[in-house]
TISE-837431 format. One line per 5 residues: number of its first residue (from 1); their letters; for each residue x, y, z of N, C-alpha, C, O. Coordinates in steps of 0.1 Angstrom, whole numbers. Atoms other than C-alpha are relative to their C-alpha. Example, Ala and Ser with C-alpha at 12.3 -4.5 7.8 and 13.67 -1.06 7.14 Angstrom:
1) as) 9:-12:0:123:-45:78:9:12:0:19:12:7; -9:-11:0:137:-11:71:-8:11:8:-3:22:9 $
END
This chain:
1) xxxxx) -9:-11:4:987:1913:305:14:-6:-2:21:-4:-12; -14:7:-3:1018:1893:315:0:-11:-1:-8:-15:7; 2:13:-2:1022:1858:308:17:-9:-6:22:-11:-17; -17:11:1:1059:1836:314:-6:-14:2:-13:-17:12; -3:14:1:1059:1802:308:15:-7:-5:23:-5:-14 $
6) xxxxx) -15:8:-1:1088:1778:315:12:6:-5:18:2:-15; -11:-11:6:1114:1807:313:13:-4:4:12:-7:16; -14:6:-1:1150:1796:314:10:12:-3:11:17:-14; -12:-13:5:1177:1823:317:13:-5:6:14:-12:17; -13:1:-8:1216:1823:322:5:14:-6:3:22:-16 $
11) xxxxx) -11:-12:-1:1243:1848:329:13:-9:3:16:-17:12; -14:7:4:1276:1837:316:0:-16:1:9:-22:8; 2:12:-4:1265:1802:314:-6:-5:10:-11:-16:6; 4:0:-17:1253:1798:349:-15:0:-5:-21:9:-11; 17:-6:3:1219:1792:346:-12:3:12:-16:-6:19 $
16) xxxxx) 5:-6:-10:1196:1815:370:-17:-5:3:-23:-9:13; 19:3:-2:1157:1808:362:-1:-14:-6:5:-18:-16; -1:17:4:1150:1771:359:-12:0:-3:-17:-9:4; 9:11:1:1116:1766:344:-13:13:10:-22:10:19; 7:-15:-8:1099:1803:357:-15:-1:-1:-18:0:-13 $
21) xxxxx) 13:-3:9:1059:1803:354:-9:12:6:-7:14:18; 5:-11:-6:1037:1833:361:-10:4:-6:-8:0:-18; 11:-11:10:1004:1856:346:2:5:13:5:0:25; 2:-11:-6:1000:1887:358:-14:7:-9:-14:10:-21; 11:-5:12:964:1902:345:1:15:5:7:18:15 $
26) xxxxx) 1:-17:-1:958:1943:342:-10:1:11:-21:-5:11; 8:-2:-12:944:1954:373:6:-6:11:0:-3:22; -10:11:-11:971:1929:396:13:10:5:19:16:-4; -12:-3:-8:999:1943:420:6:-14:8:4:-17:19; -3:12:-7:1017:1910:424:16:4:7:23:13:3 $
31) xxxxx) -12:4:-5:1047:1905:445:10:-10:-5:8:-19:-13; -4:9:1:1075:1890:446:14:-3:9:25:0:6; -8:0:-11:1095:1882:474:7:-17:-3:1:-25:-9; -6:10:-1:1123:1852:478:16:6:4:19:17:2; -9:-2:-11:1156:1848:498:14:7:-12:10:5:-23 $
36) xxxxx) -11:-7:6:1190:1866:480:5:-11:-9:4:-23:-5; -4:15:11:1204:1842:447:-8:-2:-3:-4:-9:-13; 5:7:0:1171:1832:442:-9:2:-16:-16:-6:-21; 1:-1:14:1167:1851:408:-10:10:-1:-13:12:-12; 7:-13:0:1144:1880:415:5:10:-13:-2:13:-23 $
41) xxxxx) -2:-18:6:1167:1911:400:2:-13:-13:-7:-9:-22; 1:1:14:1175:1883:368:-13:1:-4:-16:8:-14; 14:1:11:1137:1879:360:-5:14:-1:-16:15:-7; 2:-12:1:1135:1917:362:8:6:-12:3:14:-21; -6:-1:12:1161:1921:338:-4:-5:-10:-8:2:-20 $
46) xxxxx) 4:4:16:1153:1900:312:-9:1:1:-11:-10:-3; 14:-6:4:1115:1913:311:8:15:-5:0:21:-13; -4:-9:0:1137:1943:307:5:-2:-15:-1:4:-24; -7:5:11:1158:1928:279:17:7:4:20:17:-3; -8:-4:-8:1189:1938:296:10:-8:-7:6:-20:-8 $
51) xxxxx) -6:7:3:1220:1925:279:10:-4:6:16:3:14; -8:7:-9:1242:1896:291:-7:-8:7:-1:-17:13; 5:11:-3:1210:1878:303:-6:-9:-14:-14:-2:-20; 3:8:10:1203:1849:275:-11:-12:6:-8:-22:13; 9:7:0:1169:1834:275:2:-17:-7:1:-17:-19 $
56) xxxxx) -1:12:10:1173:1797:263:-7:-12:0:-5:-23:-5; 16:6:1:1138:1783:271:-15:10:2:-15:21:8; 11:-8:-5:1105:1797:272:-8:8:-6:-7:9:-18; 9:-14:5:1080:1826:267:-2:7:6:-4:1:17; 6:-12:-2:1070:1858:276:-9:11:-10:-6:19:-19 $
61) xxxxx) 8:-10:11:1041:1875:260:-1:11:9:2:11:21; 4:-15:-8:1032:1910:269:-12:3:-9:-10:6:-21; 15:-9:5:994:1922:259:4:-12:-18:9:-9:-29; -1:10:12:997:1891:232:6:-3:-7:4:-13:-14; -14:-1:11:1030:1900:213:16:-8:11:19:-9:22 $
66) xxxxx) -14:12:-7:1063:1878:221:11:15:10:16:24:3; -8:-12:-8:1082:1905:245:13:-6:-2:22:2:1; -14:4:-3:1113:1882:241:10:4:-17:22:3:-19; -1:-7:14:1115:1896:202:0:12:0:-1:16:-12; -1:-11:-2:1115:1929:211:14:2:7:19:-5:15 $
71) xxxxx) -15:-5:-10:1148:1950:220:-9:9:11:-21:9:14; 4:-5:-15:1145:1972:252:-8:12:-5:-19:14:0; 6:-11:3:1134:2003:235:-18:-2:-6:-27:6:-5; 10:1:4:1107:1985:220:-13:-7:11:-25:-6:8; 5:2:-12:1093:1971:252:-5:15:7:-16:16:13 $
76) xxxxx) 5:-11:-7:1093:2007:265:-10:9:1:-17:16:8; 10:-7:8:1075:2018:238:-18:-5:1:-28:2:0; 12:7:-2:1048:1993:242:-5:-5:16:-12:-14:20; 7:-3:-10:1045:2001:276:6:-6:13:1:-5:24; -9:9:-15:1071:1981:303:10:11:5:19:17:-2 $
81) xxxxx) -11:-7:-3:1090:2001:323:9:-8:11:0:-13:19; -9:2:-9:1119:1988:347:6:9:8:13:19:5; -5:-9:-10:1125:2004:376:13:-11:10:11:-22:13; -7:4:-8:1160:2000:397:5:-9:9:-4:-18:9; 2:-2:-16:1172:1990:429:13:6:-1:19:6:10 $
86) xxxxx) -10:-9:-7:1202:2011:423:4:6:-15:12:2:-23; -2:-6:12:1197:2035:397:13:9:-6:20:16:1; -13:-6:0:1223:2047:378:2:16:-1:-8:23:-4; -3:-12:4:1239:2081:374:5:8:-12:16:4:-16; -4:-3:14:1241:2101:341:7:12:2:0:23:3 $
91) xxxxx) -4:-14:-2:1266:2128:345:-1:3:-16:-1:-4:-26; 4:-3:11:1258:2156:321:-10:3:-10:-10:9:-21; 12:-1:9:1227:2153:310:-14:2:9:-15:-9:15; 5:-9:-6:1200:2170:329:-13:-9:4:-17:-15:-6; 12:8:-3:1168:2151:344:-13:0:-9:-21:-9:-12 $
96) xxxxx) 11:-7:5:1143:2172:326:5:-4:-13:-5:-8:-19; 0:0:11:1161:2167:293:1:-14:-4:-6:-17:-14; 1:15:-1:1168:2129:297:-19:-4:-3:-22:-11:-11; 9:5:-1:1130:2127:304:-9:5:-9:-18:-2:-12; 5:-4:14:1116:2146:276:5:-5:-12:-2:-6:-22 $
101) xxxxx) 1:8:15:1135:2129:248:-2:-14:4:-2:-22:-5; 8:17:1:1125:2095:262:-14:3:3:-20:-8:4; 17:4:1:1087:2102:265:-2:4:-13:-10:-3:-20; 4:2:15:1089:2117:230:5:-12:-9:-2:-19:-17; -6:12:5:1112:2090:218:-16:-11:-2:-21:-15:-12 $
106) xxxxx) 11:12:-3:1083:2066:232:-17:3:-11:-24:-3:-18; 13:-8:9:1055:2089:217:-1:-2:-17:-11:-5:-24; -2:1:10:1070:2089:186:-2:-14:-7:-6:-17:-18; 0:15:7:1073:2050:183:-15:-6:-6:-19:-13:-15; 14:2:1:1036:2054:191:-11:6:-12:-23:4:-13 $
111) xxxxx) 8:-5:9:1026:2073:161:-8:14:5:-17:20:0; 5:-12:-8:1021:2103:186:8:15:-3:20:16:-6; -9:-10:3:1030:2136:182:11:7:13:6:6:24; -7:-1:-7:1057:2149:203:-2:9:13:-11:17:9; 6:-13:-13:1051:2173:239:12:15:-3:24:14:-5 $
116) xxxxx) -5:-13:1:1062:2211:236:7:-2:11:4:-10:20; -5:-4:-16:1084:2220:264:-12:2:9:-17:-4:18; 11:-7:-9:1058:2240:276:-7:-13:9:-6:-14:21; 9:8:2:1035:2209:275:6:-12:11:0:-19:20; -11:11:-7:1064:2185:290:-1:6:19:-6:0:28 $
121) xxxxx) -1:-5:-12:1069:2208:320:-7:-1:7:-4:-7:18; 16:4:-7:1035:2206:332:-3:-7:7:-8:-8:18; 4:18:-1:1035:2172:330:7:-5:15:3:-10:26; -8:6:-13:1068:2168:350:-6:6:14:-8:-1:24; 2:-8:-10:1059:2195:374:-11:-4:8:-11:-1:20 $
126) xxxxx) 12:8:-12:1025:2175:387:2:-11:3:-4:-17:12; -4:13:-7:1044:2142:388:10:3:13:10:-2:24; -8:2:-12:1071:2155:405:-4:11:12:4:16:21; 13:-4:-15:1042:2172:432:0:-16:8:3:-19:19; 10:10:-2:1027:2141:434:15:-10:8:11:-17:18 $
131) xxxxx) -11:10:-4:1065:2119:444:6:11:11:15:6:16; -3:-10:-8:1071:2158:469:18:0:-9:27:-1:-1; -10:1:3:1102:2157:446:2:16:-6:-4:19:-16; 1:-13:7:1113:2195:441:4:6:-11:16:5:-11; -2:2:11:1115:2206:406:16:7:-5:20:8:-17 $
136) xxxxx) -11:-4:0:1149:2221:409:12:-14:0:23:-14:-4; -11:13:4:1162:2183:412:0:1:-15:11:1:-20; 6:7:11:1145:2176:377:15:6:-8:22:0:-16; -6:-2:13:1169:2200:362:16:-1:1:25:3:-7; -13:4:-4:1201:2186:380:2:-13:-10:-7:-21:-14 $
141) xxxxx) 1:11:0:1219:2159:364:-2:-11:4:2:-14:15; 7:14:-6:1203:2123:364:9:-7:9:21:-11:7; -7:3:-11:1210:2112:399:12:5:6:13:2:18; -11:-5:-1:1243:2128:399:1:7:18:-2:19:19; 0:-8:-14:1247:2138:439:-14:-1:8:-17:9:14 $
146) xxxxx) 9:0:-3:1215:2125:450:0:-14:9:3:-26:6; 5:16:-13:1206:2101:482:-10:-14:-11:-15:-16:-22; 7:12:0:1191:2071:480:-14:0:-3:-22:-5:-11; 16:-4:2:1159:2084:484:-5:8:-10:-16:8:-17; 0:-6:14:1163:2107:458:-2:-4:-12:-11:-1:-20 $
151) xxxxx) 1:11:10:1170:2083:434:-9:-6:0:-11:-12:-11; 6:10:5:1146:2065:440:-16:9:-1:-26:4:-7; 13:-14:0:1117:2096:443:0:0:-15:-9:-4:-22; -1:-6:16:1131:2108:407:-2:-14:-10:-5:-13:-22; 3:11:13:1127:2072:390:-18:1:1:-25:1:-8 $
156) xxxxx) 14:4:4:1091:2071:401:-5:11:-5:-18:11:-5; 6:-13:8:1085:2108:384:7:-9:-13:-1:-12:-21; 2:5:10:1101:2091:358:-9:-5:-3:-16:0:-11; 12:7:5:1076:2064:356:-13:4:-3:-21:1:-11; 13:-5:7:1049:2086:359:0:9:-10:-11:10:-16 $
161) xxxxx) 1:-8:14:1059:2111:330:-2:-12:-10:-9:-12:-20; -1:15:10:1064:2076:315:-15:-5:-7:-19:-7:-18; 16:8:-1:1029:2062:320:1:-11:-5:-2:-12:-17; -3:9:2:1038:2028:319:-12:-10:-1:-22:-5:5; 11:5:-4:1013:2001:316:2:-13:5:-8:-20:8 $
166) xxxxx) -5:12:-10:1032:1973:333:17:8:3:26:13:-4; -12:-3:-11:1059:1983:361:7:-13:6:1:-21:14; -9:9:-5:1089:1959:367:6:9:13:15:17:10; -11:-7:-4:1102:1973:401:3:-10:8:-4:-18:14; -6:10:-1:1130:1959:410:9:3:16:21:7:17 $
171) xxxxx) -7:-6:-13:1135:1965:452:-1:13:1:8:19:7; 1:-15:-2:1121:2001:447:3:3:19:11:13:22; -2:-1:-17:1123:2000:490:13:3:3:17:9:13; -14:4:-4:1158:1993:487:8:15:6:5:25:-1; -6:-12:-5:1180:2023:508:-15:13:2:-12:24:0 $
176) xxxxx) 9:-4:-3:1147:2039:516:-3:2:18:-3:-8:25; 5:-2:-12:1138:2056:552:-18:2:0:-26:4:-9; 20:2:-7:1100:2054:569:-5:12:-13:-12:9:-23; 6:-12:8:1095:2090:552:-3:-3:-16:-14:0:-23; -5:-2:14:1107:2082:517:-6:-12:-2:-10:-11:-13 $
181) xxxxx) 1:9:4:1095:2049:517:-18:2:-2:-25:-3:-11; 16:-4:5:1056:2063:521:-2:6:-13:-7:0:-22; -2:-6:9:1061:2086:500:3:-6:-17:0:3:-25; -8:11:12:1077:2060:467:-16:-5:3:-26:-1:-4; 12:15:1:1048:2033:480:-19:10:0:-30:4:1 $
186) xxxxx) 9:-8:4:1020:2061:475:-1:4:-16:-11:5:-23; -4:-9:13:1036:2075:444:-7:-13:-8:-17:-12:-14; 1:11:6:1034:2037:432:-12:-2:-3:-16:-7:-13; 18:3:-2:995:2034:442:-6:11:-10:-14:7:-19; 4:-7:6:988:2065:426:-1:1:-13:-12:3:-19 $
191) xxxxx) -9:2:15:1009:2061:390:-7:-16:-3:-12:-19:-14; 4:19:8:998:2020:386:-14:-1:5:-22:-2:-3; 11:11:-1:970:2010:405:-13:8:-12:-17:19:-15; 7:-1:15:948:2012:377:-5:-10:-7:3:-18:-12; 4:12:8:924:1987:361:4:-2:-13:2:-12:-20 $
196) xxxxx) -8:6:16:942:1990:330:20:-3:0:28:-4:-9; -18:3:-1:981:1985:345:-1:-10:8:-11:-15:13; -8:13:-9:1000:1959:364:15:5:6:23:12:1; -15:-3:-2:1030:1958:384:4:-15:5:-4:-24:9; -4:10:-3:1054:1931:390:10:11:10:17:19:5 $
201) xxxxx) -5:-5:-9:1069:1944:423:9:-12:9:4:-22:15; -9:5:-5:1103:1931:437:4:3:13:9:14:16; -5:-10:-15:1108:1933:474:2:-16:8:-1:-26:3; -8:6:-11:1126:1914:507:-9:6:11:-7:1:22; 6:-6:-11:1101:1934:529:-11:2:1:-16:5:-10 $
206) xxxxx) 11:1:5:1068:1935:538:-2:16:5:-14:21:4; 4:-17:-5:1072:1975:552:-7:7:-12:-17:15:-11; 6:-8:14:1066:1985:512:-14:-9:0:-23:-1:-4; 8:8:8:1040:1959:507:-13:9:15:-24:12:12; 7:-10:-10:1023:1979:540:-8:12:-8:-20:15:-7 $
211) xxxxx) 3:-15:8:1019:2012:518:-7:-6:-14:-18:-2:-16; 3:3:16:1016:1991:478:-9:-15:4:-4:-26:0; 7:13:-3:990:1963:491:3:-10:-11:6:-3:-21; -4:6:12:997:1935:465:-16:-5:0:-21:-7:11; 9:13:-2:966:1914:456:6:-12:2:3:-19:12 $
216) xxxxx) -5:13:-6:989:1883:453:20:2:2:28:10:0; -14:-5:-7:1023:1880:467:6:-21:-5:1:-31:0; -1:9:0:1043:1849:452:22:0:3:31:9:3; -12:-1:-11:1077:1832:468:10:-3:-16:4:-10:-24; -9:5:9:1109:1828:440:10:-10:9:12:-6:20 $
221) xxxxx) -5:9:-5:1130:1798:450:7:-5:-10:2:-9:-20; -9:6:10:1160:1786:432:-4:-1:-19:-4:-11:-26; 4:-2:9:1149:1801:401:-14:-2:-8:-17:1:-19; 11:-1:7:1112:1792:400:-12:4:11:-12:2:23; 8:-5:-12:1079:1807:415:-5:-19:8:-10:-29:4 $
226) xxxxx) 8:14:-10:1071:1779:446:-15:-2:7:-24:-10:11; 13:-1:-3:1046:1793:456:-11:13:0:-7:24:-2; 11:-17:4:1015:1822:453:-10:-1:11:-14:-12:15; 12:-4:-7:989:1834:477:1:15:6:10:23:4; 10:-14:-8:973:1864:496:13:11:4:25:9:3 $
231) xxxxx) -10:-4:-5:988:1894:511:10:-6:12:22:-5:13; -9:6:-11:994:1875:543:12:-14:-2:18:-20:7; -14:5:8:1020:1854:524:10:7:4:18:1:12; -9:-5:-5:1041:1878:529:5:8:16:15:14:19; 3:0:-17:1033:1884:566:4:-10:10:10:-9:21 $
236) xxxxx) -5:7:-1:1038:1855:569:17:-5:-2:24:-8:8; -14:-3:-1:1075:1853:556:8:11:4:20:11:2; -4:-8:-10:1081:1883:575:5:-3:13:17:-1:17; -2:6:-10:1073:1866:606:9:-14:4:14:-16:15; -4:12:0:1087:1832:600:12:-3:-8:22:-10:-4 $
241) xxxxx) -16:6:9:1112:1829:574:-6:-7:-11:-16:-12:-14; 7:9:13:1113:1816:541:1:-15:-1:-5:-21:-10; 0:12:-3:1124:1782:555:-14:-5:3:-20:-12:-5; 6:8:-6:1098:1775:579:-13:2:-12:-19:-8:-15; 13:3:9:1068:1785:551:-2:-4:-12:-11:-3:-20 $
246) xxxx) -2:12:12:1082:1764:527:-6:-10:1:-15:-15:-6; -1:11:-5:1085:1738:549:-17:-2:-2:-23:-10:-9; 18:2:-7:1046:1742:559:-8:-1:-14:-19:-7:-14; 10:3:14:1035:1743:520:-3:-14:-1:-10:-17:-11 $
END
């Protein structure tokens, strides 16, 4: 579904990802854990197309088409979504109405026909069951006056009105309590795991990776993946550190 080879990115010259490689196939919840600097939130961005990060080696296909030739909207459309780790706030513009003209936006790109209100409501109203998020947030504005956990409840009702078929998240755990963090790492199992999606999952902890089992869990290190295996990879750098199970590779 996913496939980076030798990806090279910089931000303001500085160059972040040295030489990235990775597949991810449909049906995979990979990880991706590595120590702070080490280029995590850039390679979430630029799968994003995020501007201000400039690719200047490499590839990224997505489902066979160059993803690095596509702008962001058109990635969205063909199914990537990017999720957070500190989503922003839209004063003004209402959750419900934000998220109905980007699923038709997306629909539309698709040659689909657009959702009635009626039709839309529905929709949100059993995602945002499914994330315990109450529908009286939906019609507040985006994030505007909303916890941490909030924010991060209402991106994954985003994602599922979305119906993404590859999930970039980026530290969904991040400012998350026990409650909120089950609740997100269920929403996630429920919405992706799916033999026809993928997620590329960004995390520092293995509490989420507890609730979103990964199949493989690989380590980022000064800009390139060092290493891949099992869940207990990350059990392992839980327990030990990202030094000492370097060292031991």
């Amino acid at each position: 579904m996913l496939k980076i080879e030798d990806l090279h990115a910089e931000i303001d010259g500085t160059e972040i990802l040295k030489g990235l490689d990775l597949e991810i196939p449909a049906g995979e919840i990979h990880a991706i854990m590595g120590p702070n600097g080490a280029g995590k939130s850039t390679l979430a961005y630029v799968l994003g197309g995020r501007p201000g990060y400039e690719v200047t080696q490499g590839s990224v296909t997505f489902n066979g088409q160059d993803m690095l030739a596509l702008e962001p909207h058109e990635r969205a459309a063909n199914g990537l979504f990017l999720g957070f780790q500190y989503p922003v706030e839209i004063p003004g513009v209402s959750n419900v109405q934000f998220l109905r003209e980007a699923l038709n936006a997306q629909r539309k790109a698709r040659g689909e026909d657009p959702l009635t209100g009626g039709e839309f409501l529905k929709l949100a109203k059993e995602k945002a069951g499914l994330l315990k998020l109450d529908m009286d947030m939906l019609k507040r504005n985006v994030n505007v006056g909303f916890s941490g956990g909030e924010k991060k409840r209402a991106e994954m009702v985003q994602m599922g009105i979305l119906d993404p078929s590859f999930a970039v998240l980026d530290e969904t755990d991040s400012g998350l309590d026990i409650d909120a963090l089950r609740v997100v790492g269920e929403g996630i199992n429920s919405i992706m795991r799916k033999p026809d999606k993928a997620v590329l999952l960004i995390t520092h902890y293995q509490r989420l990776l507890d609730v979103v089992r990964p199949d493989k869990v690989s380590i980022l290190s000064q800009g390139r993946i060092v290493r891949t295996g099992g869940p207990d990879l990350a059990r392992r750098l839980e327990e030990d550190g990202y030094d000492a199970v370097m060292e031991a590779a």
